[in-house]
C-alpha positions in Angstrom: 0.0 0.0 0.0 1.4 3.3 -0.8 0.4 6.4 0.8 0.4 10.1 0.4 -1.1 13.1 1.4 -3.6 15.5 -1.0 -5.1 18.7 0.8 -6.0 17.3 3.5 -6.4 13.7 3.3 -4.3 11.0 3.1 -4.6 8.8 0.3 -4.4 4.8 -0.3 -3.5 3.5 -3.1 -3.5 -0.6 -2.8 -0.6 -1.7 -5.4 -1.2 -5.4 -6.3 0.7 -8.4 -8.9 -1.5 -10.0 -11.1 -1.9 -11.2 -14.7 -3.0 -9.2 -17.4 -4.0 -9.6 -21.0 -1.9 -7.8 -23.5 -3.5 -7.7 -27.4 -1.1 -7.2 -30.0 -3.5 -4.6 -31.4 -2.0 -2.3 -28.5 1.3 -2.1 -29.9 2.9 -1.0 -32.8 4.5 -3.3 -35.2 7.9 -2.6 -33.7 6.8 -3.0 -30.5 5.2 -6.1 -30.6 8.5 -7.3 -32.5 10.5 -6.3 -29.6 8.1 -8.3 -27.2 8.1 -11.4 -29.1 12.0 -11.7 -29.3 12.4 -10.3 -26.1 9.6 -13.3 -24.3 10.0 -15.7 -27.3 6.6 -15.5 -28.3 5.0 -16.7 -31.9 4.3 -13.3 -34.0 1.2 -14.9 -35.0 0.2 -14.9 -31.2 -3.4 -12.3 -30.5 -1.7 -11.0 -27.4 0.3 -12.3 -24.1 -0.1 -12.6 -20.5 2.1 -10.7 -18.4 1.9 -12.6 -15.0 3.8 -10.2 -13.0 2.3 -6.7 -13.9 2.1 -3.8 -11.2 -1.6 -2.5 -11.1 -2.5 0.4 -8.7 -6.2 0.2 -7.3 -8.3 2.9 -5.1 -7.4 2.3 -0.7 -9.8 4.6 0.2 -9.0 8.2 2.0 -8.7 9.2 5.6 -8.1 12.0 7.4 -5.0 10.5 9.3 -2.1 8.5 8.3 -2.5 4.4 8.4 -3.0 2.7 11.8 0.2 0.7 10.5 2.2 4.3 10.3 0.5 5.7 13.4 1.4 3.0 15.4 4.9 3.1 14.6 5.3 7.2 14.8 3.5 6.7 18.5 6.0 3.7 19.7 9.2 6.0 18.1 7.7 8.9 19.8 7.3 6.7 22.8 11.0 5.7 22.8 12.4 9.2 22.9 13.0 8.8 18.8 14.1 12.6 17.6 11.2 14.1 16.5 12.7 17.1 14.5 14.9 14.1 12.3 11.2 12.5 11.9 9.4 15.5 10.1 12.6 15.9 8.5 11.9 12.9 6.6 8.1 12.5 6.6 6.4 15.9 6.5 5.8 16.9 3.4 6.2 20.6 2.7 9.5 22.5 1.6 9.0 25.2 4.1 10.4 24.8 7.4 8.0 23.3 9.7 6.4 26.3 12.0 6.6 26.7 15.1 2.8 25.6 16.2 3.1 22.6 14.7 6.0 21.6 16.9 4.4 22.9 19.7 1.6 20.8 18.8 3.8 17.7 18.4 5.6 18.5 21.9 2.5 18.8 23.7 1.3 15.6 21.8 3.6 13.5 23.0 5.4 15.0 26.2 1.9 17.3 27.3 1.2 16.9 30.8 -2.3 18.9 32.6 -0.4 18.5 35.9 2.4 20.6 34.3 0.3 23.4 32.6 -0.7 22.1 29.1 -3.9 21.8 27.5 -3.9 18.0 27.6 -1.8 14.9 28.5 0.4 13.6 25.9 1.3 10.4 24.7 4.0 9.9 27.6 1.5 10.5 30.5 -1.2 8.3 29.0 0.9 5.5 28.0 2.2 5.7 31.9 -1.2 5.7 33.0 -2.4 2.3 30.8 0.7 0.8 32.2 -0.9 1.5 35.8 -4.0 0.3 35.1 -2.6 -2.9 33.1 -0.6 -3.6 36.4 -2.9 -3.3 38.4 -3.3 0.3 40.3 -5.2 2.8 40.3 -4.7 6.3 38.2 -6.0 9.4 40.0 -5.1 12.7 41.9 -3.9 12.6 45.4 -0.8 10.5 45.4 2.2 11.4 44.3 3.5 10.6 40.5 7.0 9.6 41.4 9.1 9.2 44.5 12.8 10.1 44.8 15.2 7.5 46.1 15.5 10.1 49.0 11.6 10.3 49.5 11.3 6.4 49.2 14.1 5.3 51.4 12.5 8.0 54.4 9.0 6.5 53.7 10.5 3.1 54.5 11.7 4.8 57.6 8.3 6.4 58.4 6.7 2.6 58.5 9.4 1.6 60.5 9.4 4.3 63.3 5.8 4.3 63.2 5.5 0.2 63.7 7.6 1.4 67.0 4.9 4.1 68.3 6.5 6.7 66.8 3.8 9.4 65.8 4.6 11.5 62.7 4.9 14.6 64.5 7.6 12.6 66.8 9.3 11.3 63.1 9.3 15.0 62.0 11.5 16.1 64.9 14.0 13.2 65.2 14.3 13.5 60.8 14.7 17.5 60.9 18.0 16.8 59.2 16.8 15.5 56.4 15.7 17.1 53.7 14.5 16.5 50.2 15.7 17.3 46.7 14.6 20.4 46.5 16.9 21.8 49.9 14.0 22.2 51.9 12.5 20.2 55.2 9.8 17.8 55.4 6.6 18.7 57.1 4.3 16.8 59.2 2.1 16.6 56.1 5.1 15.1 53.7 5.5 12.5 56.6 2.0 11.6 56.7 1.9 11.3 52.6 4.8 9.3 53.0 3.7 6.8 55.8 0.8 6.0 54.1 2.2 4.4 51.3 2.9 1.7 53.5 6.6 1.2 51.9 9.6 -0.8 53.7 12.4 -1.7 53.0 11.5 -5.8 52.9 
């Protein structure tokens, strides 16, 4: 199947092998000469069959690429593949491509709602059928990711609190430590943290 784009649609064209018919009333008398020496073929012969001609038939038109092409622009996308070398190859016009329709493409794929942009991108969702797949639960209200700092202190939490330790107790004997970002953990990072339920076993 070959593909390519006119206005705004995206054209199929199915290209097939068969066998087709050739009369020798479609050639000139050279031509038909030519043939017959060239495929050993009586003179006296109506026509020949050509069993490995290239026809092109109608694939129908869609308003996006093939599900085939799609699926392998999402999972390059998906990989960190180099967008900007991508519509190098594959867009179409001369021009350079403008600057919305990268945006459009960053947001597409790297677009996050909890960061600011109009929608989540290909990135967050794919994170978020790979949570559900496995078994969780996607939703507001827990954290996204935990640093190796944050994760090895709320394997501490469970632990002081399995010894009585209440988290306003935690918060005083951990005042030292602090998290990526310089600053100290509150009371309410502690209790986040505890109730994750993490240890270290």
């Amino acid at each position: 199947m070959n593909e390519n784009l006119h206005g705004r649609y995206f054209v199929h064209t199915n290209v097939e092998k068969t066998s087709v018919f050739w009369p020798r009333e479609r050639f000139s008398k050279e031509e038909w000469k030519a043939i017959c020496e060239q495929h050993e073929l009586n003179p006296e012969d109506k026509g020949f069959w050509d069993t490995n001609a290239v026809i092109t038939l109608p694939g129908g038109a869609k308003r996006t690429p093939s599900e085939i092409e799609a699926t392998l622009i999402g999972v390059y996308a998906l990989a960190d593949g180099r967008m900007d070398l991508l519509l190098d190859v594959l867009h179409p016009d001369s021009l350079p491509v403008r600057a919305e329709t990268r945006e459009g493409i960053r947001i597409c794929v790297e677009g996050s709602k909890a960061d600011g942009d109009k929608r989540d991108g290909l990135k967050v969702l794919a994170r978020q059928l790979a949570t559900w797949v496995r078994g969780s639960e996607v939703g507001r209200g827990r954290p996204s990711a935990l640093s190796e700092a944050d994760h090895a202190f709320a394997c501490r939490i469970t632990h002081d609190r399995k010894h009585g330790l209440t988290d306003e107790e935690i918060a005083r004997k951990e005042s030292h430590r602090k998290k990526e970002d310089g600053t100290s953990y509150s009371v309410k990072d502690i209790t986040e943290l505890g109730d994750l339920g993490l240890s270290w076993l």
